[in-house]
C-alpha positions as a Python dict, from the first residue, in 0.01 Angstrom:
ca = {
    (1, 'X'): (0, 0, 0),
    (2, 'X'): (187, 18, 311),
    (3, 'X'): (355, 266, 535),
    (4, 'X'): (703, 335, 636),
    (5, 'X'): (808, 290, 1001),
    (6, 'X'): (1043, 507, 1109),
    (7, 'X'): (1331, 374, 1324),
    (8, 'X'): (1159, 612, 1652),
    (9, 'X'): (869, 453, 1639),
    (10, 'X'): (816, 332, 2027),
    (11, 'X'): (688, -52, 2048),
    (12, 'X'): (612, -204, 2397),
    (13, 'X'): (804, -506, 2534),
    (14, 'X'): (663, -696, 2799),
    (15, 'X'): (904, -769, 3030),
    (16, 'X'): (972, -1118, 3111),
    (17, 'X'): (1009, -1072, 3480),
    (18, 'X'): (720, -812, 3599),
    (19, 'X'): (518, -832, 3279),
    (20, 'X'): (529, -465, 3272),
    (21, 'X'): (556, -302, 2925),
    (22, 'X'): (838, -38, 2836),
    (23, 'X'): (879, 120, 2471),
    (24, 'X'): (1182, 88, 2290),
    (25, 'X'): (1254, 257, 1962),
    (26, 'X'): (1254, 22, 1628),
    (27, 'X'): (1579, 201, 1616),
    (28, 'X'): (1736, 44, 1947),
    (29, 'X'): (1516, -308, 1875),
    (30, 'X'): (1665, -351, 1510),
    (31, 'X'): (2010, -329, 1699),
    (32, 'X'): (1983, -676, 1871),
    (33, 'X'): (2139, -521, 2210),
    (34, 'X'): (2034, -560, 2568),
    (35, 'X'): (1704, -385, 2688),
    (36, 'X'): (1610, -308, 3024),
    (37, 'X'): (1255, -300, 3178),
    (38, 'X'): (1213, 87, 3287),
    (39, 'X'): (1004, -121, 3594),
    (40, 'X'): (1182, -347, 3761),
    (41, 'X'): (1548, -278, 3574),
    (42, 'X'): (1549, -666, 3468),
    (43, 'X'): (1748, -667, 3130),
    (44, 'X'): (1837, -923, 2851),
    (45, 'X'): (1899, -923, 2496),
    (46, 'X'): (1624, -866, 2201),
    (47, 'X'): (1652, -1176, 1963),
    (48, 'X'): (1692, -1192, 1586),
    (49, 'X'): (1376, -1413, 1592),
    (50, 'X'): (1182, -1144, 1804),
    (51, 'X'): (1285, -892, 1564),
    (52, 'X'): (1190, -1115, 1260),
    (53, 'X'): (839, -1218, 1440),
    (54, 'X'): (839, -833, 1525),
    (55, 'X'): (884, -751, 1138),
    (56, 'X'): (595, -998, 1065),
    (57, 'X'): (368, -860, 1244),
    (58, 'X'): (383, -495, 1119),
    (59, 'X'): (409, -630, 764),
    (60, 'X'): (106, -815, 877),
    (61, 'X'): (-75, -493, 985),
    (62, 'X'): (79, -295, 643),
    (63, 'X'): (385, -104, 779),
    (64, 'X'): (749, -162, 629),
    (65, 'X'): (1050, -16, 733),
    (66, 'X'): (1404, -75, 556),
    (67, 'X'): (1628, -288, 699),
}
């Protein structure tokens, strides 16, 4: 049995310049565009392979969402 995500769920993403975290919607992940740390205002894009690593590891844990 698992349990559907939905797309507001807020996931932390450590950012790659401060290492602080700042949650994003699943919503605003799943949409591949540029994030911003809410720290230090470094931005870049979210990968497809983060997402599908992302998507691993709440299958992993038993949560599904649709794509």
């Amino acid at each position: 049995m698992s349990t559907i995500v939905s797309t507001e769920m807020l996931l932390p993403v450590t950012c790659d310049h401060c290492e602080c975290d700042t949650d994003f919607s699943l919503g605003v992940l799943k949409q591949l565009s540029r994030i911003s740390c809410g720290h230090c205002g470094h931005s870049r894009h979210f990968t497809a392979i983060e997402f599908d690593v992302l998507k691993l590891v709440l299958a992993n844990a038993g949560f599904h969402f649709r794509d």
